[in-house]
DRENROLO-631407 format. One record per residue (C-alpha): z, y, x. Coordinates in steps of 0.25 Angstrom, whole numbers, padded with zeros to 4 digits, always signed. Layout:
// residues N
ZYX...
This chain:
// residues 210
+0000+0000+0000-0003+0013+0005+0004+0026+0005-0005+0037+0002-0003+0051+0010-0006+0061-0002-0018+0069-0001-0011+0083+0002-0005+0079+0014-0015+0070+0019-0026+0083+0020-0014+0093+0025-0013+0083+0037-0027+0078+0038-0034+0093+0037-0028+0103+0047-0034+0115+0039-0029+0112+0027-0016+0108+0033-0016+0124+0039-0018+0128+0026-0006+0120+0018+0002+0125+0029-0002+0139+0029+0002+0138+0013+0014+0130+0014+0020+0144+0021+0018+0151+0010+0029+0152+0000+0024+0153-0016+0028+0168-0016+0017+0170-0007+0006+0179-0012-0008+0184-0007-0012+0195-0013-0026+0196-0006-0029+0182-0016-0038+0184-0027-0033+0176-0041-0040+0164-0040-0036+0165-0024-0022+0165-0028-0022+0152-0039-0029+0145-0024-0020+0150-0017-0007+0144-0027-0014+0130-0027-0016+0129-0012-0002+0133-0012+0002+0122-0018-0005+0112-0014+0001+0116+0000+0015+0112-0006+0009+0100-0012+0007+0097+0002+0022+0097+0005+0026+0089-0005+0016+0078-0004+0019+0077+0009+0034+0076+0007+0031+0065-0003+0021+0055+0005+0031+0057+0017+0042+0051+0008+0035+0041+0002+0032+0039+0017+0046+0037+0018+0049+0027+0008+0038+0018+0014+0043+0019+0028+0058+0015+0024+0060+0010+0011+0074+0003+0016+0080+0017+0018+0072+0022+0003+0077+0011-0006+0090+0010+0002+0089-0004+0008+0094+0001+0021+0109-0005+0023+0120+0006+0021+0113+0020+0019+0111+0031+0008+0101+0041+0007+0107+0052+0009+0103+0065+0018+0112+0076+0015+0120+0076+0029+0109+0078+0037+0099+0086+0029+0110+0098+0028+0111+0098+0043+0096+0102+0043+0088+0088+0043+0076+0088+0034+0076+0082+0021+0067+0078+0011+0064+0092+0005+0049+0096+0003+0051+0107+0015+0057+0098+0023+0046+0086+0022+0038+0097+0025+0045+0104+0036+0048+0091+0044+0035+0084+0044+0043+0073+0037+0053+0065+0026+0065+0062+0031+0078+0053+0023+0090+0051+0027+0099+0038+0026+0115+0037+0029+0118+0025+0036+0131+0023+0030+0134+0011+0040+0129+0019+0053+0136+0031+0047+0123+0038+0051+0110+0046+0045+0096+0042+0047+0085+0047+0043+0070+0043+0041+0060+0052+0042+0045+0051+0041+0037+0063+0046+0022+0064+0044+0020+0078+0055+0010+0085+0063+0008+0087+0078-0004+0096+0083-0011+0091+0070-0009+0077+0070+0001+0070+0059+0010+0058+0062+0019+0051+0053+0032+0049+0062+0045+0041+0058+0058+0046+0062+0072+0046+0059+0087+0053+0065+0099+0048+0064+0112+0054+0063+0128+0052+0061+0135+0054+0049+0138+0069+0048+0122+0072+0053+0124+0077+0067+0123+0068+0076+0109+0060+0079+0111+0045+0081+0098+0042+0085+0099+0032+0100+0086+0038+0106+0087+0027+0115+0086+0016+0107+0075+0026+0101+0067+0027+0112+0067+0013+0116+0062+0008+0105+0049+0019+0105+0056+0030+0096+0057+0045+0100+0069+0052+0098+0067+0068+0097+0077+0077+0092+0086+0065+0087+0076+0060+0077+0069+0046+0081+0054+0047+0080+0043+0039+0078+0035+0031+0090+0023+0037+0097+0025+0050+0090+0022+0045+0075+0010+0038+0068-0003+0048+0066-0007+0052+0052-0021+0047+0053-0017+0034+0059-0008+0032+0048-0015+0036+0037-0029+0035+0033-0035+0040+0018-0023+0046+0015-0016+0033+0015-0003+0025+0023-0009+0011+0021-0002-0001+0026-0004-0002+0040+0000+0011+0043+0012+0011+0034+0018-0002+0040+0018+0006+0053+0025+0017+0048+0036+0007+0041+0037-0002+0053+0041+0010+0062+0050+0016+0051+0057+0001+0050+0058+0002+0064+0063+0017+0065+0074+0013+0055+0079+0001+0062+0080+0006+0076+0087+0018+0072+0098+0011+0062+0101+0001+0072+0102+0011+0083+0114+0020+0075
């Protein structure tokens, strides 16, 4: 089965002019208002507009469905001894899964307490760009129990092929490239089973490293 990338973000990462464009309106708060626009300009204008925000929150949305897919233990609450819940570590600044955030951070990010580990984790997927080039990349951070302290063991990390940058473990080799991963607007299988295998993988090393 296939997880479709909608069509709004797929052509906002696959066309860099329009991608200039979305970002050029998504600055642009609804007050704004050009007065040099004739009528008809104007009613353009208010759709362009809003299909830029449409942008957003499609984008927020494929990235949670992403999500689900990539560790449905954590989604439906299989994993031993955890509850979802954030609220520690998204007053202290962390992102969370607010439209602005998704949008911000390049990526959708939830967060576990590991009652037993006495312990947050958090799992994020981040579809992002560098010099015009999207990757999906996998990562997570971990941290004790009043949201201060990381205990992430950039040893064990490292020698099992993970970066650690900034406290947060990141994917291998910089990430997966967009246009390896998806073709015609599609995740099939293949590339899906990738993703999951290294989330799995993400998971595990950094549970049984706390």
């Amino acid at each position: 089965m296939a997880l479709s990338v909608p069509e709004s973000v797929n052509a906002y990462i696959t066309d860099q002019t329009l991608r200039g464009a979305i970002d050029v309106l998504l600055t642009r708060p609804a007050s704004y208002f050009d007065t040099s626009l004739s009528v008809e300009e104007q009613r353009s204008y208010r759709r362009a507009w809003l299909a830029a925000q449409q942008v957003r929150v499609e984008y927020a949305n494929f990235l949670q469905d992403l999500w689900t897919i990539l560790w449905p233990e954590c989604e439906i609450g299989v994993l031993p001894a955890t509850s979802a819940s954030a609220g520690k570590l998204e007053k202290n600044g962390y992102p969370s899964s607010s439209i602005e955030a998704i949008w911000k951070y390049g990526g959708f990010t939830r967060t576990l307490w590991l009652i037993k580990k006495r312990a947050y984790l958090s799992l994020t997927i981040y579809l992002y760009t560098h010099e015009n080039h999207f990757r999906f990349l996998l990562a997570s951070e971990a941290y004790n129990e009043v949201g201060e302290e990381s205990l992430l063991n950039a040893g064990i990390m490292n020698k099992n092929g993970w970066h650690v940058e900034d406290d947060e473990l990141l994917s291998k080799s910089g990430g997966f490239p967009y246009s390896d991963v998806v073709q015609n607007q599609k995740l099939y299988d293949t590339p899906l089973s990738i993703l999951k295998n290294s989330a799995r993988e993400l998971l595990d090393l950094v549970i049984t490293s706390l």
